[in-house]
C-alpha positions in Angstrom: 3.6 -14.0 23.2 1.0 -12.0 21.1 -1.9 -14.7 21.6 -2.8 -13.4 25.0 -6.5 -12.0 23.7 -6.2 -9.3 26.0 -7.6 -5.3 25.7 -5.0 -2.7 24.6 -6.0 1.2 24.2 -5.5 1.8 20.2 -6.7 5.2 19.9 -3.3 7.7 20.5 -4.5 11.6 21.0 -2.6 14.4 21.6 0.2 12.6 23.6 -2.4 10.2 25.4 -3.4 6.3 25.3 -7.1 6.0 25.7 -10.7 4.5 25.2 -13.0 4.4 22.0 -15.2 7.9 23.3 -18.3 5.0 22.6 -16.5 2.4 25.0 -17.1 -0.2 22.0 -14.0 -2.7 21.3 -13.3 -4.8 18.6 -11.3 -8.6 18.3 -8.3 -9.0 15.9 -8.4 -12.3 14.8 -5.7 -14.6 13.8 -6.0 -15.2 9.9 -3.8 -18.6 9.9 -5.5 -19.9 13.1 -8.4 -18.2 13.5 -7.5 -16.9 17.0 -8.5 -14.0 18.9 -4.8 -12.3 19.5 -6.3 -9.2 21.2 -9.0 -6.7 21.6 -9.0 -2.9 20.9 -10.8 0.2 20.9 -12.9 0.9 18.4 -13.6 4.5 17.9 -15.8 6.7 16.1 -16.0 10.0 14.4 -16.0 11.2 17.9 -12.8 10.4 18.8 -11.4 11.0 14.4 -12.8 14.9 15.5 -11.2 15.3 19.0 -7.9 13.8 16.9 -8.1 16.3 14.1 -8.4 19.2 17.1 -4.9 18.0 18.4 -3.0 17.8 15.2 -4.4 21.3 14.2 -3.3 22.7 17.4 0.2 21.2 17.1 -0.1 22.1 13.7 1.7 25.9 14.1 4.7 24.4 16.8 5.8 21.8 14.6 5.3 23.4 11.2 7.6 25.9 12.4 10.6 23.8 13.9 13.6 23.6 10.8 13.4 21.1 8.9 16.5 19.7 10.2 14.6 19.4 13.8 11.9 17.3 12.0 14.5 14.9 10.3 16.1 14.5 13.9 12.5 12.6 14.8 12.3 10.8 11.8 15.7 9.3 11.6 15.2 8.5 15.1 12.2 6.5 14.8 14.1 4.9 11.8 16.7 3.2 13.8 14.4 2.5 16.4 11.8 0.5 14.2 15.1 -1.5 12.6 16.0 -2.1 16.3 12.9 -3.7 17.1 12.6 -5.4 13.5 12.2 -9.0 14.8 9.0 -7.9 17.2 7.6 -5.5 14.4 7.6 -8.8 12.0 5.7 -11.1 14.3 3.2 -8.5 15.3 2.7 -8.2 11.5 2.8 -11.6 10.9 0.3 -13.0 13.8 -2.8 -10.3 12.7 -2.1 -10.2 9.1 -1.0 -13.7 8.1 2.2 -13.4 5.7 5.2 -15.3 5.9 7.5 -13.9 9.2 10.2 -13.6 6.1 8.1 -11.4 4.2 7.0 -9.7 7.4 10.6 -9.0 8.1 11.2 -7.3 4.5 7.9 -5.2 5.1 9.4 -3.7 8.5 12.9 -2.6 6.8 11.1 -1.2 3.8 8.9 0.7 5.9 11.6 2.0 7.9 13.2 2.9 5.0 10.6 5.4 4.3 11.3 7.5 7.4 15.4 7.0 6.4 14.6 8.6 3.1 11.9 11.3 4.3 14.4 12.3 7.3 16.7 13.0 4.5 14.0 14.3 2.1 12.3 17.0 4.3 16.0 19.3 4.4 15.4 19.3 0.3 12.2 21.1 -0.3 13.1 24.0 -2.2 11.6 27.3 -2.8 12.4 29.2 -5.9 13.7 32.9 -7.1 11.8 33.8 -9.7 13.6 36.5 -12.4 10.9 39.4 -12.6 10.1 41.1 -15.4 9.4 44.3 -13.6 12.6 45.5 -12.0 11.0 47.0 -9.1 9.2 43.6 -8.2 10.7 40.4 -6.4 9.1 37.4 -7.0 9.3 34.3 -4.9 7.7 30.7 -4.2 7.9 29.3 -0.7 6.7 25.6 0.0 4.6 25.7 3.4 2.7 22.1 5.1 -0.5 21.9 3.5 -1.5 21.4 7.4 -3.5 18.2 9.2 -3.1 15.1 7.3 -5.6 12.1 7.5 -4.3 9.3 6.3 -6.3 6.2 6.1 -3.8 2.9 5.5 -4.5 -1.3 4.7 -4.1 -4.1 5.9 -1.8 -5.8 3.4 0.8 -3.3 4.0 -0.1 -2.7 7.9 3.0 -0.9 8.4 5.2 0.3 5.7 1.6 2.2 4.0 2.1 3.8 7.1 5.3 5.3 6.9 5.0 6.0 3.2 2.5 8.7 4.2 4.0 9.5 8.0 7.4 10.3 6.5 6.6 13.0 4.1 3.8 14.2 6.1 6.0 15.0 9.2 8.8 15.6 7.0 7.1 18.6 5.4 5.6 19.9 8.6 2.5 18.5 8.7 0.5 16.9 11.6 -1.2 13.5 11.2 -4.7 11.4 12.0 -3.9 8.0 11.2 -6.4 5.5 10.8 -5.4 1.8 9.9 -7.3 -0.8 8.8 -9.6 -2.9 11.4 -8.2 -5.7 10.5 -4.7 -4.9 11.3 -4.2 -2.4 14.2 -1.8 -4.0 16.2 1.2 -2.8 13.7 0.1 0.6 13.4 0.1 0.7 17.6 3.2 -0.3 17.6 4.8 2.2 14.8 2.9 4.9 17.3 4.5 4.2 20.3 8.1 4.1 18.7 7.3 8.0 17.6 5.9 8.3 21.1 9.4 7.0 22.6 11.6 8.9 20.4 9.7 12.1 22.1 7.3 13.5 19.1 5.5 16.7 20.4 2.0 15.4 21.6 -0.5 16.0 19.0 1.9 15.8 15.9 0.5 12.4 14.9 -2.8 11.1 16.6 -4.2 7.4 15.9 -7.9 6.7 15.8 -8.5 3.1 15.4 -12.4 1.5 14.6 -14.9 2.0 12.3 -14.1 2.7 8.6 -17.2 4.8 8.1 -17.8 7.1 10.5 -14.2 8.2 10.9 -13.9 8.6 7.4 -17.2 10.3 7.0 -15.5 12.8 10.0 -12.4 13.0 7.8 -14.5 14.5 4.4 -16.8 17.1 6.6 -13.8 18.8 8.1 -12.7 22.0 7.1 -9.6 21.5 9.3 -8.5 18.5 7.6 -6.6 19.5 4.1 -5.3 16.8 2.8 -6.7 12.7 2.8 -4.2 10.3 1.7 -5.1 7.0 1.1 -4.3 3.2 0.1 -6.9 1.1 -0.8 -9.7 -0.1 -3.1 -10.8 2.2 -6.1 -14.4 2.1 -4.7 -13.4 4.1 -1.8 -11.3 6.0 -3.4 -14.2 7.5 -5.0 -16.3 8.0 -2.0 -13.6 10.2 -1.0 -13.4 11.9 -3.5 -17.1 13.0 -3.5 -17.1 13.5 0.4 -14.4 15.9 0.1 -15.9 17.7 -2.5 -17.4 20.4 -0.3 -14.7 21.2 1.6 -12.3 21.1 -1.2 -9.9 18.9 -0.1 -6.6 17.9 -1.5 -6.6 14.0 -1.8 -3.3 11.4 -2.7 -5.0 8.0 -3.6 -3.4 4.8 -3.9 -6.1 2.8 -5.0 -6.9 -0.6 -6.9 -4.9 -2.3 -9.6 -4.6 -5.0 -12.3 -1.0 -5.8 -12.9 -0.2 -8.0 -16.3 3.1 -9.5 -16.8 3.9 -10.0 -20.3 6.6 -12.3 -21.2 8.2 -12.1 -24.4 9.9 -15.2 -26.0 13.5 -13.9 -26.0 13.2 -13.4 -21.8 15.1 -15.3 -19.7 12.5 -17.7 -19.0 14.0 -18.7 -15.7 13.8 -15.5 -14.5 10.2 -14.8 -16.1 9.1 -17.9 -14.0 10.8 -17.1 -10.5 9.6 -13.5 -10.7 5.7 -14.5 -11.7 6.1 -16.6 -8.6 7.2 -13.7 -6.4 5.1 -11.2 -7.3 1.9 -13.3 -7.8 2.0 -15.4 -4.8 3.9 -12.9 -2.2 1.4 -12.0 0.4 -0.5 -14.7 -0.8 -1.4 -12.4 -4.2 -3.2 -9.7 -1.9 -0.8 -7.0 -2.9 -1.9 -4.2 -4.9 1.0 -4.2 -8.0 1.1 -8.1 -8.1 0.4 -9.9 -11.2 -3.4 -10.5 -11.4 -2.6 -12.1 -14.9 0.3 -13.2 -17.5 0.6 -13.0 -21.1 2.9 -15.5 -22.6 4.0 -15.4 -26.0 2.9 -18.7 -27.7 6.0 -20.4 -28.8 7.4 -20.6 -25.4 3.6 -21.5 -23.6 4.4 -25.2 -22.7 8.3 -24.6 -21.0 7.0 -21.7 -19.4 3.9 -23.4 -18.0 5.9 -26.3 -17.0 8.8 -24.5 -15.3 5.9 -22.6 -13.4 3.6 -25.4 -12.5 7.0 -27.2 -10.7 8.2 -24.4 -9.0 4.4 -23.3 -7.1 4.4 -27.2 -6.4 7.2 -26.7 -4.1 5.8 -23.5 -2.5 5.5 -24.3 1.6 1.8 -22.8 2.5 1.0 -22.3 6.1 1.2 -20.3 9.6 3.6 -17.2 8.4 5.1 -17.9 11.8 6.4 -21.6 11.0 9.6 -22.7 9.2 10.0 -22.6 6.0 6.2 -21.5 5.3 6.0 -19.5 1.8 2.5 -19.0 1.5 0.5 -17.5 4.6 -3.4 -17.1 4.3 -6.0 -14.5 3.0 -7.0 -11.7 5.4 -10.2 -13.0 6.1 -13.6 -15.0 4.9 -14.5 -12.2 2.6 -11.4 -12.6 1.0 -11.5 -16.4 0.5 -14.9 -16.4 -1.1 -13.8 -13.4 -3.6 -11.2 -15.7 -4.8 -13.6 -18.7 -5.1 -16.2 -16.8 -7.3 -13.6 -15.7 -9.4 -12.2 -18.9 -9.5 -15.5 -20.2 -10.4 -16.5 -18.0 -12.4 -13.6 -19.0 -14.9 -14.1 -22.3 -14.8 -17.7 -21.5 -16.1 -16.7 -19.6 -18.9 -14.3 -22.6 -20.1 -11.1 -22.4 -18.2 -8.8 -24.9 -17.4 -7.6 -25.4 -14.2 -3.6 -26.1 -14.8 -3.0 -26.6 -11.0 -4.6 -25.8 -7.4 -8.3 -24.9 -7.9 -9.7 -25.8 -4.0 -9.3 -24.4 -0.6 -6.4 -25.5 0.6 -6.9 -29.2 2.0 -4.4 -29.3 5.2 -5.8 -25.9 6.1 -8.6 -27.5 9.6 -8.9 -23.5 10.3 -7.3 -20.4 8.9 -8.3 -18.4 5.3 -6.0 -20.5 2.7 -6.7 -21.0 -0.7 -3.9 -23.4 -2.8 -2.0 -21.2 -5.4 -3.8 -21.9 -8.4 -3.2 -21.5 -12.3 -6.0 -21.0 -14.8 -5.4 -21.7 -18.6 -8.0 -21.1 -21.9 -8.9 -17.8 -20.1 -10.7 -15.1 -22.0 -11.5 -11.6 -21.1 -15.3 -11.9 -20.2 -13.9 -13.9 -17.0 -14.1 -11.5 -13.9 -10.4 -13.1 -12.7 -9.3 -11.0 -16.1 -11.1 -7.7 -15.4 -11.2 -7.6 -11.6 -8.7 -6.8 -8.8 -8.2 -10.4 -7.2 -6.0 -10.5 -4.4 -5.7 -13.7 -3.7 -3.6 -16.4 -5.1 -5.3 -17.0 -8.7 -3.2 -16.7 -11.6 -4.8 -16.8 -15.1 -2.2 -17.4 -18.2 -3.4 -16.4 -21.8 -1.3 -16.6 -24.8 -0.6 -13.9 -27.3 1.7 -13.6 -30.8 2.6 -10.2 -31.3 3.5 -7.2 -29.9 0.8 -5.1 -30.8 -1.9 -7.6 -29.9 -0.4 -7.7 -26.1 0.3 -3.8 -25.5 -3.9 -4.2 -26.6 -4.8 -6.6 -24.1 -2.5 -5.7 -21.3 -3.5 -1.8 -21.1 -6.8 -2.4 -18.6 -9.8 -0.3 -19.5 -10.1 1.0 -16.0 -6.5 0.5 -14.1 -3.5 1.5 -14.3 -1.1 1.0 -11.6 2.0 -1.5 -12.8 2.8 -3.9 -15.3 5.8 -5.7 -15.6 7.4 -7.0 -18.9 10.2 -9.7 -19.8 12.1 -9.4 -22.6 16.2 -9.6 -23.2 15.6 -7.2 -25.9 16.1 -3.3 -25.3 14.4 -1.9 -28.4 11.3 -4.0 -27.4 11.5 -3.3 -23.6 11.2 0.9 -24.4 8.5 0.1 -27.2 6.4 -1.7 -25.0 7.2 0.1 -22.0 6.2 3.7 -23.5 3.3 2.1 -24.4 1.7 0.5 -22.0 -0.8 2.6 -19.7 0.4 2.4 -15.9 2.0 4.4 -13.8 4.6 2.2 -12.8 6.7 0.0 -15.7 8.7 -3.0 -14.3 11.6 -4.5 -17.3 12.6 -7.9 -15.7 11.8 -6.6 -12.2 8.6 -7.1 -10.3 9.4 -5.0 -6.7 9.9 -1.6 -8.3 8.6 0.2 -4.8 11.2 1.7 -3.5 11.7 4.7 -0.8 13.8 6.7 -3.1 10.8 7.0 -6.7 7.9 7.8 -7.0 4.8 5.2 -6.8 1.7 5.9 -7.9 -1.2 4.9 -10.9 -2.8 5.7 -13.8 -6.3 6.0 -14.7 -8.4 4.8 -11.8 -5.7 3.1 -9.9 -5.2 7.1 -8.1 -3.8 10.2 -8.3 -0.5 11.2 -6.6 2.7 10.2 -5.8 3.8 8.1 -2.8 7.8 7.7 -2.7 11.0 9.9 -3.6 10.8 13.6 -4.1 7.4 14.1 -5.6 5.8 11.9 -2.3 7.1 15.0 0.0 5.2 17.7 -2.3 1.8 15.9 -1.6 2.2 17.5 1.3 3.2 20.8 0.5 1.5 24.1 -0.9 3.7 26.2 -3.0 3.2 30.1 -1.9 3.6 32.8 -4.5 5.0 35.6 -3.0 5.1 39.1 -5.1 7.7 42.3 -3.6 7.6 45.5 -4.6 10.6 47.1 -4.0 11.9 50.9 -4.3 
């Protein structure tokens, strides 16, 4: 169905489907067989500036249409996107490799943003504030902060879309979106179910194509107020510095290094199933999975035992087969990351527990075999480095105090995760630890409803519940004299 390698227009302005302004197009390949699924335009920051014009001349129409009118469009496109859940997942799937299950779960999560945010966008409040001068009344009005560039990833391709869309649109804002290269197809799709449920033209634009220039058109405009964006803490910074003339507002979800630390009163079952899940879903290329576990020492051999057994009977594969639990790695860049890391271990003196090789069934596609490292020590890159991919180092620790030490990252702080049937431990550990996000027992804390977001230089911002919406909002003082 999707393996047809044919041309689609990707770039979405101001109501219309069109060409790259350059002509240029661009192949999105097939992670799991290494396929060519389809071409698409790849655009420039010709085509991000002609984008930014629409949204800033939509800007006043839909900014001032009630909140309630805005919600209508959302929850729309909500019920649409879970109507078409099945060909959202395979689209997903088929350019970005994960499991069709997983795929599925992305698609209702994501349309679970614009649930919430439809919801959302009728509570952003104002306040009266009581003066101290009688003949003064003082107010604060929440207004759109105005166009939105939002700049999304590939191993989210579609609910890091709607985690920005929602609250953008929500609070009256107009959006440039530009996804990943690797992974257009999904953010097309999300487009053209806006486009069907009738959004004004020029509320939300797409510019699909190269990362650089587009972004590079993103810093140096004075129209665009606000950049929000998922990705690695490297380009976080470069946005940071590009925006600096123009004073830009920036939300940045960027790079993490999530440790699990498992206590020896946890339910070790439990411990074991949920390292599984959160280190190996999306084949470990997910920005709050475990990139390593601290295991207290007593319990070391059961829980390296139950763990080894349970990744043995993982399925990996084409995300599109039966039964397939582990799809491949985005692309060659990513495979050889996870090799020098991996090899980089074993030089230091670790011990490879299980896995260790590119994955031997795998005659084309980017798969690497889940793999466990022992004796690991904290000069090892795998220890200090964002891995995303499926490498899991285990280290043993005795104390409380020594683990809080190791597990609070000197640069990152996004989410950790801890396991522990004790409640006086869990809020010990948990006020101590450095991230913005604290799992107890629980390893998916990204929900719709709270707030997501790091510590440290894993971002700034909120993504998620009722602080996401006022990313997007300015609060406006207004002062009254009155008689």
């Amino acid at each position: 169905m999707l393996l047809d390698g044919q041309y689609i227009q990707s770039i979405y302005i101001d109501g219309q489907w069109c060409d790259s302004h350059n002509g240029l197009r661009e192949d999105v390949i097939n992670p799991a067989q290494l396929m060519k699924i389809k071409s698409f335009s790849y655009g420039n920051g010709t085509d991000a500036n002609m984008a930014v014009q629409a949204a800033k001349e939509a800007l006043s129409k839909w900014a001032g249409l009630t909140a309630r009118e805005r919600s209508n469009y959302l929850y729309a496109a909500y019920l649409l996107m879970m109507e078409k859940q099945e060909k959202l997942a395979r689209i997903l799937t088929s350019e970005q490799g994960k499991p069709l299950a997983e795929a599925r779960g992305e698609i209702a999560s994501a349309a679970s943003y614009l649930q919430w945010y439809a919801e959302e966008g009728n509570r952003v409040y104002g306040e009266i504030i009581p003066s101290s001068n009688k003949g003064k009344r003082l107010l604060v009005i929440p207004q759109p902060i105005g166009v939105v560039a939002a700049i999304t990833p590939w191993n989210f391709p579609s609910s890091m879309i709607t985690r920005k869309l929602g609250p953008a649109l929500a609070a009256g804002c107009t959006v440039v979106l530009k996804p990943a290269e690797q992974t257009p197809l999904s953010a097309i799709e999300l487009v053209k179910i806006f486009e069907e449920v009738g959004i004004p033209k020029g509320v939300l634009n797409l510019v699909t194509g190269d990362p650089v220039s587009i972004g590079k058109a993103f810093m140096d405009s004075p129209d665009v107020r606000l950049i929000t964006f998922t990705g690695s803490t490297e380009v976080g910074k470069i946005l940071m510095k590009g925006s600096a003339d123009t004073v830009k507002k920036l939300s940045l979800e960027l790079g993490g290094h999530a440790p699990i630390v498992i206590f020896e009163d946890s339910d070790l079952e439990q411990a074991v199933n949920m390292t599984i899940m959160s280190k190996f879903r999306n084949c470990g290329q997910t920005c709050i999975c475990a990139n390593r576990v601290y295991v207290q020492k007593s319990i070391q051999k059961k829980y390296l035992e139950k763990l080894m057994e349970h990744i043995e009977s993982l399925k990996i594969g084409d995300g599109l087969e039966d039964q397939v639990n582990i799809g491949p790695l985005i692309d060659e860049d990513a495979l050889l990351k996870v090799k020098n890391q991996y090899e980089d271990a074993i030089s230091k003196g670790a011990v490879t527990a299980l896995g260790g090789r590119v994955h031997k069934e795998a005659l084309n596609g980017f798969f690497y075999e889940p793999t466990v490292l022992t004796n690991v020590s904290n000069d090892m890159k795998v220890m200090s480095e964002e891995t995303f991919g499926p490498l899991l180092p285990v280290k043993t620790f005795e104390t409380e105090e020594e683990v809080i030490q190791l597990a609070n990252h000197d640069r990152y702080g996004l989410a950790a995760y801890i396991f522990t049937e004790n409640i006086n431990r869990a809020i010990r550990v948990m006020e101590k630890l450095e991230y913005g996000i604290v799992g107890i027992n629980d390893v998916f804390p990204a929900v719709a409803e709270a707030p997501f977001g790091g510590m440290k230089q894993s971002g700034q911002g909120k993504e998620g519940g009722r602080e996401g919406i006022m990313e997007y909002v300015e609060m406006k003082y207004v002062s009254m004299g009155v008689k």
